[in-house]
MILOGU-654766 format. One line per 4 residues: number of its first residue (from 0); for each residue x, y, z of C-alpha. Coordinates in steps of 0.25 Angstrom, whole numbers, m for minus. Layout:
<nudrens>
NUM> X Y Z  ...
</nudrens>
This chain:
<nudrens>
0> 100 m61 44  109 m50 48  101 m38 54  100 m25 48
4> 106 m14 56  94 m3 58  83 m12 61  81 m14 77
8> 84 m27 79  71 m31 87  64 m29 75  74 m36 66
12> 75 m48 75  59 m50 75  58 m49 60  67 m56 57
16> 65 m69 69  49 m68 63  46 m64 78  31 m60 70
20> 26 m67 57  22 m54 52  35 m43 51  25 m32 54
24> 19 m37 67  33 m33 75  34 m19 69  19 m16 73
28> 21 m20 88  19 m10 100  33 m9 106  30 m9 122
32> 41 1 121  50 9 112  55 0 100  70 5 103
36> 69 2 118  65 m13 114  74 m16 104  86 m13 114
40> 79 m21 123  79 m32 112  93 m29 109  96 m31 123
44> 89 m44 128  90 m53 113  102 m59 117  98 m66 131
48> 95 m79 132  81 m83 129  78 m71 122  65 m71 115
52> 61 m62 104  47 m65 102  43 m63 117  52 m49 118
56> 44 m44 107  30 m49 114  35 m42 125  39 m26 120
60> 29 m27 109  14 m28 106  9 m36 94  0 m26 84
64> m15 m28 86  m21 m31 72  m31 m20 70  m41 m30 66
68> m42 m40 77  m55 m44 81  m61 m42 66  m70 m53 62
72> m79 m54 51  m94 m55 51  m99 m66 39  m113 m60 45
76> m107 m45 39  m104 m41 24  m92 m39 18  m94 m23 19
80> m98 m25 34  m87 m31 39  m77 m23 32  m85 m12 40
84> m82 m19 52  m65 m20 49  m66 m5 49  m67 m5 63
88> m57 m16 65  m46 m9 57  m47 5 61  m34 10 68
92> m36 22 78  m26 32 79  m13 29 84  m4 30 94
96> 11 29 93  15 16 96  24 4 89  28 6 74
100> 12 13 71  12 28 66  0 34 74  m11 39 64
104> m20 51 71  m33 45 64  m40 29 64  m38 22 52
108> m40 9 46  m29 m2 44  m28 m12 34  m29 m23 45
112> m21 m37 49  m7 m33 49  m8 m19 46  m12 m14 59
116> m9 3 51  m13 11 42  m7 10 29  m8 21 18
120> m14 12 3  m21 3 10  m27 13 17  m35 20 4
124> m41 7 2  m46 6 16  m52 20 15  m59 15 2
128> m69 6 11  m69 16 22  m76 24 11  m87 14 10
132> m87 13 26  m90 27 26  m78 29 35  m74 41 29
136> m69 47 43  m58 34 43  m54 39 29  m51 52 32
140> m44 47 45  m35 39 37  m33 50 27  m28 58 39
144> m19 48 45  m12 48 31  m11 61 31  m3 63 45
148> 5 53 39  8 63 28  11 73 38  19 65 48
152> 28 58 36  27 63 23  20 51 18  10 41 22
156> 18 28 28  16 15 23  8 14 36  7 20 48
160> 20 11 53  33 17 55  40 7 49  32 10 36
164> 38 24 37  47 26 24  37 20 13  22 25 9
168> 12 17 3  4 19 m12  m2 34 m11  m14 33 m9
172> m16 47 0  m22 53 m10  m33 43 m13  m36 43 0
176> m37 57 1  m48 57 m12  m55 46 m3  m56 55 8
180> m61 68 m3  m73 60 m10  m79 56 3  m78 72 10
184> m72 82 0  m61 87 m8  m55 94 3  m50 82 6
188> m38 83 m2  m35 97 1  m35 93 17  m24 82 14
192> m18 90 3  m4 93 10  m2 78 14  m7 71 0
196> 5 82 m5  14 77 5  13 63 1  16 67 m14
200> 28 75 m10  31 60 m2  31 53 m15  38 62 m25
204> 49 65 m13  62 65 m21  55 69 m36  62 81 m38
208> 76 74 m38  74 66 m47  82 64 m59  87 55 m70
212> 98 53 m59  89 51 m46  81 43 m53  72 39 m40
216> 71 44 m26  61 40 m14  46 39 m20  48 46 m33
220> 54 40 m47  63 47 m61  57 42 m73  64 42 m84
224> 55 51 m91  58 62 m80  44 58 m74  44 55 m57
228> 35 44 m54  36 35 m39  40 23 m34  39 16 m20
232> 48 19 m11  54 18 5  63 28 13  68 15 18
236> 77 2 13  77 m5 25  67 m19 28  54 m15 33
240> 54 m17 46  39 m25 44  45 m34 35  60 m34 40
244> 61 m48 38  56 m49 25  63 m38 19  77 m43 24
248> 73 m56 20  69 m53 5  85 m43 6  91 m57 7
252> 86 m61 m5  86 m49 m14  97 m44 m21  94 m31 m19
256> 102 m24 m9  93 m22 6  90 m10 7  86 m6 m9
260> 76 m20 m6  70 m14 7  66 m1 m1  60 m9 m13
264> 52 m18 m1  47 m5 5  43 4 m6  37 m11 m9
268> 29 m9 3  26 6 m1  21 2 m15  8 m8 m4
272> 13 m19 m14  23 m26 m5  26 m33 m11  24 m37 m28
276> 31 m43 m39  28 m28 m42  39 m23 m35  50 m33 m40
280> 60 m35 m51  58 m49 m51  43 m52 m50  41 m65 m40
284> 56 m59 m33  53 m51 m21  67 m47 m20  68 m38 m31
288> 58 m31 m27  62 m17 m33  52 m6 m29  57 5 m29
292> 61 4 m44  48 2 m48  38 15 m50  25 10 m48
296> 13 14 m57  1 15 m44  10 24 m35  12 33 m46
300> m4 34 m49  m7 36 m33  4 46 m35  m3 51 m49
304> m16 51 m38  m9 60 m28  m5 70 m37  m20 71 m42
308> m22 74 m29  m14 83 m24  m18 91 m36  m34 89 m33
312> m30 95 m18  m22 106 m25  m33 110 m35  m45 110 m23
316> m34 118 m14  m33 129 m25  m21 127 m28  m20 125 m43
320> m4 126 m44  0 113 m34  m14 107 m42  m5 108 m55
324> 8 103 m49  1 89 m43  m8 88 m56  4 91 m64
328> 12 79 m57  m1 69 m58  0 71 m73  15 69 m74
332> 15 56 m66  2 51 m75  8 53 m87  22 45 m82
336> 14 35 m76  8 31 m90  22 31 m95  28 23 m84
340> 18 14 m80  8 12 m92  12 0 m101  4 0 m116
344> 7 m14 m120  2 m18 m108  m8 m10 m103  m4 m8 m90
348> 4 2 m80  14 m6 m74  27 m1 m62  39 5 m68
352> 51 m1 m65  64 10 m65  73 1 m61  73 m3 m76
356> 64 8 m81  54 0 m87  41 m4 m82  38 m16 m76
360> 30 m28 m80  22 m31 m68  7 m30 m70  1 m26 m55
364> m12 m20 m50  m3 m7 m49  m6 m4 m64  m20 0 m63
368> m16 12 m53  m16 22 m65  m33 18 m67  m35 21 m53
372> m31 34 m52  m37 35 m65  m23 40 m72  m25 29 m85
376> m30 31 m98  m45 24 m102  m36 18 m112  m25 12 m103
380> m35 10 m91  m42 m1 m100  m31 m9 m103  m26 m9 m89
384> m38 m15 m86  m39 m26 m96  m26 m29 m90  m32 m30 m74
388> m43 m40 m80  m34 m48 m88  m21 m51 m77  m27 m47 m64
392> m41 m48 m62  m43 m63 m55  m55 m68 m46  m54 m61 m34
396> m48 m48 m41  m36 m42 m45  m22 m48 m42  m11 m37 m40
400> 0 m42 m52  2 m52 m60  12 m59 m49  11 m70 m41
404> 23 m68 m32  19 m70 m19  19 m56 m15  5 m51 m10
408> 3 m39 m21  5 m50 m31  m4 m61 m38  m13 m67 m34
412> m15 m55 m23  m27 m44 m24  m27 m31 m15  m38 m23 m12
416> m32 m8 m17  m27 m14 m30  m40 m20 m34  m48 m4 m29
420> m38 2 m39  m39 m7 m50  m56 m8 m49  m54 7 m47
424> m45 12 m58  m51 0 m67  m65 11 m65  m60 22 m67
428> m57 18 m82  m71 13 m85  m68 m3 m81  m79 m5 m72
432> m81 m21 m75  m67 m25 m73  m67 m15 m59  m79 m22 m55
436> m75 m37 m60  m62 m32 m50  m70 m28 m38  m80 m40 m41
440> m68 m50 m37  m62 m41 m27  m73 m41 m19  m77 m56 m20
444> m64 m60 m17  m64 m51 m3  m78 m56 0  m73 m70 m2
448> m63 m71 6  m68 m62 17  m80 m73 17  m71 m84 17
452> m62 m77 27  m67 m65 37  m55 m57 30  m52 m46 20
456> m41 m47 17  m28 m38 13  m27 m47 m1  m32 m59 m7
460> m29 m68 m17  m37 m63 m30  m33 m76 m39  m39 m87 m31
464> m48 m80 m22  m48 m93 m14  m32 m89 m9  m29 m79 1
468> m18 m69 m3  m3 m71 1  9 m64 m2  17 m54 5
472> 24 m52 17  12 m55 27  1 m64 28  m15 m59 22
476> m22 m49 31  m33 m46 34  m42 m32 37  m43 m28 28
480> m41 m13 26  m41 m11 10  m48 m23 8  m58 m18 15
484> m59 m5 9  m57 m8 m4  m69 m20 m3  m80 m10 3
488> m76 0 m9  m76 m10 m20  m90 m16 m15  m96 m1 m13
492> m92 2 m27  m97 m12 m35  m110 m9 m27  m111 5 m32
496> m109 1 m47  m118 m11 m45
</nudrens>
C-alpha cells in the first residue's frame, strides 16, 4: 500500500504492519525522546539486516498505563459502592507534557480501558454520577479544564490528545456548566461566560459568508430558506492517525476521492457516533459514509441549548442587549429546527440530508434531542414517544437505530447518554411510565452483566441481554466513565419517585 507523503513513516509502518492490535495504543506511547529524532533514527536503521520493528518500538517508547489497572470488583459491595470505588481508579491528576497528552491544570475522570484522556460528551455524563457522589469539587475541575481548553484553542478538542486536534465533539459545555450552577449558584455561568461565547463563535465560524452560492463552510450550513443550521465538521482530510489503518483501508474501497472520505470519518468521530448507518448513503455501506452533508438534528438542539445559555448569562450579567441577540438566535434555530428535522407523517425528527435537500429516513435515538432540551411541542413530544416504545424499546433498553450494521452506534447496541436523554426528554413532556419502563431495563441490564462480569461496560447488547456488544473499530471496554455516571443518576432518580 503506497504510503502517503505527510505521515512519518514510523507511524505509518507501525499502522499499517498491526505492530499493536489496537491503532491507539502507539499514538498514546511516551517517546523516550523527541518523536522527530526517532523517526530519523527509524529512517536510518529500517533497512539493515535483521531489522526488527517491534523490538525498536519497545525500545524508544513506553506502553500507555490503562488508568484502571488494578480495579477489581467487590461481589461483597453494591452496585453504587463499587462505582464509588472506580472514582478513584479513573481519576487522572494534572498533567505534564509528555507524548501525544494535552496537559490539563485540574484532575479529572476518564472514561477508562482504552481512553486513558479526558473526552468532552462523555464527560457530562460522568459528571451526572459525580453529582450523586457528591463530588462536586471534581465537576467543577472538569468544568475548568474545558475551559483552558477554550482559552488555549478555541474550542474544546475531541480530547485532550493532539491528534484529536481539528474536530470537537457534541456541545455539551453548556450543560455542564448548568450542572456546575444548580449544585452552587448561578454565578456559574456568568464566571464561564466568555469561554461558553467562545465555543458558539467556534461553531458558527464562517456563518456570516454564507450564501445561496457558499452554501456550507467549517461547522456551519445555508438552508435553502436562508436559515444557518450546523453539521459536523474537521479542519483536516487526512486518516486519523488512530486509525490510520482503517481509514486507508476503508479509501481503497470507496469511491469517494481520500481526502473528501477522511473529513466524512472525522466529523464522524466529531458527531461521538463513529461510526452509524446514520452517517451513510447507503445504510449497511461504510464507504459512503457522507457526514459532512448531513445536518444533524441533536447538535442543533445542544447548539439551541448554548444559545439559551449564553443568553441566561447575559440577562444575570446585566446585559440585556447581547441577552436579546442570543435569545433571538435560539428562537431562530427552533423554529428551523422543526422545519427541517420534524416529520408529521411520521412523527419523528430525523437528520437533514443537503446533499440532496430532503431528509433523511433513518430512524435513530438522535431524534428525541428536541424533548430533551425541552424545544418540542406536547403535541409532537407524544407522538415521538409512541415511536420510542414501538421501534426501540427491547429488554435491556433502548437500541440506537433501527440498524443492524455491525457498526457499534447501531442495532442491537445501547449507550448510556442516549438512554439519559431519551428517559430525560421522555419526562420532561409528562411520559413518566415509558421513562421509567426505560430506566427499569437500563439498570437490570447493567446490574446483570456487572454480576455476571465484574464490568461496566461502554455498551451492551440491549436485544439479547445475554450477548455482549460488538461493532466498531476496537474491542468492548470497560470502566466505565458515563456508564457509571449515568447508572448512579438514573438509580438516585427512580428511588426519589418511588
Amino acid at each position: 500500500m503506497e504510503k502517503i507523503s505527510h505521515i512519518p513513516a514510523l507511524l505509518w509502518d507501525v499502522q499499517m504492519q498491526r505492530i499493536f492490535p489496537d491503532g491507539k495504543t502507539f499514538l498514546d506511547c511516551i517517546p523516550a525522546y523527541d518523536d522527530q529524532a526517532i523517526n530519523e533514527k527509524y529512517l536510518q536503521e529500517k533497512n539493515q539486516p535483521g531489522f526488527d520493528l517491534r523490538k525498536f518500538v519497545s525500545d524508544h517508547f513506553a506502553l500507555p498505563i490503562p488508568v484502571s489497572r488494578g480495579y477489581s470488583s467487590d461481589a461483597n459491595k453494591t452496585l453504587e459502592e463499587n462505582i464509588e470505588t472506580l472514582w478513584a481508579y479513573l481519576t487522572r491528576q494534572p498533567d505534564k507534557e509528555g507524548g501525544s497528552l494535552i496537559p490539563l491544570p485540574y484532575p479529572y475522570i476518564v472514561p477508562g480501558g482504552r481512553f486513558g484522556e479526558i473526552y468532552y460528551w462523555d464527560s457530562y455524563f460522568t459528571m451526572l454520577g459525580l453529582k450523586v457522589s457528591g463530588r462536586i469539587d471534581m465537576i467543577e475541575n472538569m468544568v475548568n479544564n474545558f475551559s483552558v481548553l477554550i482559552n488555549r484553542f478555541g474550542y474544546i478538542p475531541n480530547g485532550n490528545r493532539k491528534y484529536f486536534i481539528g474536530r470537537s465533539q457534541p456541545p455539551f459545555f453548556s450543560h455542564m456548566v448548568q450542572l456546575l450552577a444548580s449544585v452552587k449558584s448561578s454565578q456559574i455561568l456568568i464566571s464561564f461566560l466568555p469561554q461558553l461565547v467562545r465555543e458558539h463563535d467556534f461553531w458558527m465560524k464562517g456563518a456570516d459568508q454564507l450564501s445561496e452560492t457558499i452554501a456550507s463552510l467549517y461547522h456551519t450550513v445555508y438552508m435553502f430558506g436562508g436559515e444557518v443550521l450546523n453539521r459536523y465538521w474537521d479542519e483536516n482530510e487526512t486518516p486519523r492517525p488512530e486509525s490510520l489503518r482503517e481509514d486507508v483501508e476503508l479509501s481503497h474501497r470507496s469511491e469517494q476521492k481520500p481526502a473528501v472520505l477522511y473529513r466524512h470519518l472525522r466529523a464522524g468521530a466529531e458527531s461521538g457516533w463513529d461510526y452509524s448507518s446514520r452517517w451513510f448513503q447507503t445504510p449497511h455501506s461504510f464507504e459512503s459514509i457522507y457526514t459532512t452533508d448531513i445536518v444533524p438534528v441533536d447538535l442543533n438542539c445542544l447548539l439551541f441549548h448554548l444559545e439559551q445559555t449564553i443568553a441566561e448569562a447575559y440577562e444575570l450579567n446585566g446585559n440585556k442587549d447581547l441577552s436579546a441577540k442570543y435569545q433571538s438566535h435560539a428562537l431562530k434555530r427552533k423554529d428551523a429546527i422543526q422545519r427541517y428535522f420534524w416529520n408529521e407523517k411520521q412523527g419523528f425528527y430525523f437528520d437533514f440530508d443537503i446533499r440532496q435537500n430532503i431528509q433523511k429516513q433513518s430512524l435513530t435515538l438522535a431524534g428525541v434531542l428536541p424533548l430533551f432540551v425541552k424545544m418540542s411541542n406536547q403535541r409532537d413530544a407524544a407522538r415521538v414517544g409512541t415511536v420510542i416504545r414501538e421501534k426501540f424499546l427491547y429488554p435491556g433498553g433502548l437500541v440506537t437505530t433501527l440498524e443492524t450494521t455491525g457498526q457499534q452506534w447501531d442495532a442491537p447496541n445501547g449507550w448510556a447518554p442516549l438512554q439519559w436523554m431519551v428517559i430525560t426528554g421522555l419526562a420532561n413532556y409528562g411520559q413518566t411510565d415509558l421513562a421509567k419502563t426505560i430506566a427499569k431495563r437500563w439498570i437490570q441490564l447493567n446490574a446483570d452483566v456487572f454480576k455476571r462480569t465484574g464490568k461496566l461496560m461502554e455498551k451492551y447488547n440491549v436485544v439479547d441481554t445475554q450477548l455482549e456488544a460488538g461493532g466498531g473499530e476496537y474491542a468492548g471496554q470497560d470502566g466505565f466513565g458515563w456508564t457509571n455516571g449515568v447508572l448512579l443518576a438514573l438509580i438516585e432518580s427512580l428511588s426519589a419517585k418511588g
